[in-house]
C-alpha positions as CSV (number, residue, x, y, z in Angstrom):
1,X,-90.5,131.8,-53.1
2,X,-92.5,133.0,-49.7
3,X,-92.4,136.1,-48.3
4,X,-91.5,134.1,-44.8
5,X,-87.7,132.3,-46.9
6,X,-87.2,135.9,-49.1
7,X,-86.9,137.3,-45.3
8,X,-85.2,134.5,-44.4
9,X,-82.4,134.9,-46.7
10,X,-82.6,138.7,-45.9
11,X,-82.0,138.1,-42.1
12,X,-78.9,135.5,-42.3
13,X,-77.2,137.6,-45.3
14,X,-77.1,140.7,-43.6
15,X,-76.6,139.1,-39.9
16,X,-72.9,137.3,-42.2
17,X,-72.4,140.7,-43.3
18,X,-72.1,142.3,-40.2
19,X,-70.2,139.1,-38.9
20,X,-67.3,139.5,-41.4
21,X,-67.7,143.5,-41.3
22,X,-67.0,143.0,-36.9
23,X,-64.5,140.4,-37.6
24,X,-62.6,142.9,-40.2
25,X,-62.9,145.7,-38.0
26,X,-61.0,143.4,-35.3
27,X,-58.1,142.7,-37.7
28,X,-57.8,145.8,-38.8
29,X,-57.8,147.4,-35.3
30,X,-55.1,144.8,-34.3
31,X,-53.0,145.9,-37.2
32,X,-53.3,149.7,-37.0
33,X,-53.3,150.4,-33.9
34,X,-55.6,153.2,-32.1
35,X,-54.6,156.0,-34.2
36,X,-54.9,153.7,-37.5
37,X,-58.0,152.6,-36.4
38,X,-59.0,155.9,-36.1
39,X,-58.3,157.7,-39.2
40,X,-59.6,153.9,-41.0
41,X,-62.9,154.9,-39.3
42,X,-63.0,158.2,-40.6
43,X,-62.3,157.5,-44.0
44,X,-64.8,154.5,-43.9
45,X,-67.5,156.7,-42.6
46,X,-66.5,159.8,-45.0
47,X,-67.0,157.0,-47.4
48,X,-70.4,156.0,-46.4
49,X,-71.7,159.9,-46.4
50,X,-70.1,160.2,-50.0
51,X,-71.5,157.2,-51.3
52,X,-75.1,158.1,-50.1
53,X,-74.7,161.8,-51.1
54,X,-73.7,160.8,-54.8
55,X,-76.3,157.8,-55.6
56,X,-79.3,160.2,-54.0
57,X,-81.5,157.1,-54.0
58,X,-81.0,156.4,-58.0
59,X,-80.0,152.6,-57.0
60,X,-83.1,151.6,-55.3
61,X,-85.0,153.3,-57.5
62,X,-83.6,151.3,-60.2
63,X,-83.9,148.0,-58.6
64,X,-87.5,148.7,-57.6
65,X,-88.1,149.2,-61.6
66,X,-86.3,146.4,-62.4
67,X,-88.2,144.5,-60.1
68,X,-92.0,145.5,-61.4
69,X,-90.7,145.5,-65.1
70,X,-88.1,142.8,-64.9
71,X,-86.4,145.0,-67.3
72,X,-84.0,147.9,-67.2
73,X,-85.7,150.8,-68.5
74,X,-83.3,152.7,-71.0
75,X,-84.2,156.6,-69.9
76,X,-84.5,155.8,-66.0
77,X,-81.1,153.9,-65.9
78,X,-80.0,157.2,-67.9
79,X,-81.1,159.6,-65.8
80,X,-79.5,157.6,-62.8
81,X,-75.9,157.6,-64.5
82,X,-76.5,161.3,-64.6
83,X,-77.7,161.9,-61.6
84,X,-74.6,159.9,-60.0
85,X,-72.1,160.9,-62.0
86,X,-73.2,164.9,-61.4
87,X,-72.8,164.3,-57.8
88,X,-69.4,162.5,-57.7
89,X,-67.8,165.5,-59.4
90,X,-69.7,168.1,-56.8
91,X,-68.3,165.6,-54.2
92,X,-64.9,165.1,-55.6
93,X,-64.6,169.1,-56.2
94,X,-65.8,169.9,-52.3
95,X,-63.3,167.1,-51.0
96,X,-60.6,168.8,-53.4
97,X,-61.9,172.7,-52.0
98,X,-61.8,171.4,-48.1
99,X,-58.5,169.8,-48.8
100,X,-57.1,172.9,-49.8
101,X,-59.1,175.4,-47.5
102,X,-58.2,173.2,-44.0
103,X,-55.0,172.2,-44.3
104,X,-55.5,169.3,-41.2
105,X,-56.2,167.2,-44.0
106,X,-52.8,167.6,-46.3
107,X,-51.2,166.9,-42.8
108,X,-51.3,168.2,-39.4
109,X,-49.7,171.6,-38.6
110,X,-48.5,173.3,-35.4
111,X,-49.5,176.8,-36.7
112,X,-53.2,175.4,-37.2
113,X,-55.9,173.7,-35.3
114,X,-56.4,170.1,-36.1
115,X,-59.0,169.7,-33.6
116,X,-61.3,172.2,-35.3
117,X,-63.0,172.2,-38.4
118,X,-62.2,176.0,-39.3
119,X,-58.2,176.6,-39.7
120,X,-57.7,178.5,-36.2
121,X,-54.2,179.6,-35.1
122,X,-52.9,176.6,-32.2
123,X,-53.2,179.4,-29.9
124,X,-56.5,180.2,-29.9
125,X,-58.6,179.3,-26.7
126,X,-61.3,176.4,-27.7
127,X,-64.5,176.8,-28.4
128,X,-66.5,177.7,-24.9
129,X,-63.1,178.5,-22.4
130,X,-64.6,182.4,-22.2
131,X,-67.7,180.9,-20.8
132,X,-66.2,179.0,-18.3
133,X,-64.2,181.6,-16.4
């Protein structure tokens, strides 16, 4: 195949991707509602960071092997698994930790914060109002 159809094929999947991805997003939002959309947002994004935190790169690097070998190579796709697997449970343990330390995330409290990432009493002024007086 040429360069010119690979991108081609490139350009058109990705452009149906984001198609379906907007489309979803639309339905979704319609079903929700603002608030739904909202937390559906936050967990799709949390997602995203999680996902890129725990592969470090270990999936390109394997198809970028497999594409100049066209074979997997045994201690590579090894280390990979490792490498991934190592930073799932660091991931999974800190999500664990920050669900325990902020307690927004078990479920909103009037004694605490949810606006902040640090659990600070409801009372407390926000961040800045001394420096606006």
């Amino acid at each position: 195949m040429s360069i010119g159809r690979n991108t081609s094929w490139l350009f058109f999947g990705r452009l149906i991707a984001q198609l379906v991805q907007f489309a979803l997003t639309l339905i979704v939002a319609r079903g929700l509602g603002e608030a739904g959309l909202g937390q559906y947002s936050l967990i799709t994004a949390a997602l995203a960071l999680a996902n890129t935190l725990a592969t470090w790169g270990t999936d390109t690097l394997l198809i970028r092997a497999v594409a100049r070998r066209q074979a997997v190579d045994a201690p590579l796709a090894t280390a990979a698994l490792f490498v991934q697997t190592g930073w799932s449970i660091v991931i999974l343990a800190a999500v664990g930790l920050a669900q325990h330390w902020w307690p927004c995330l078990r479920e909103p409290s009037p004694t605490y914060s949810c606006s902040s990432p640090l659990p600070l009493p409801a009372s407390a002024p926000p961040s800045g109002a001394a420096w606006s007086r």
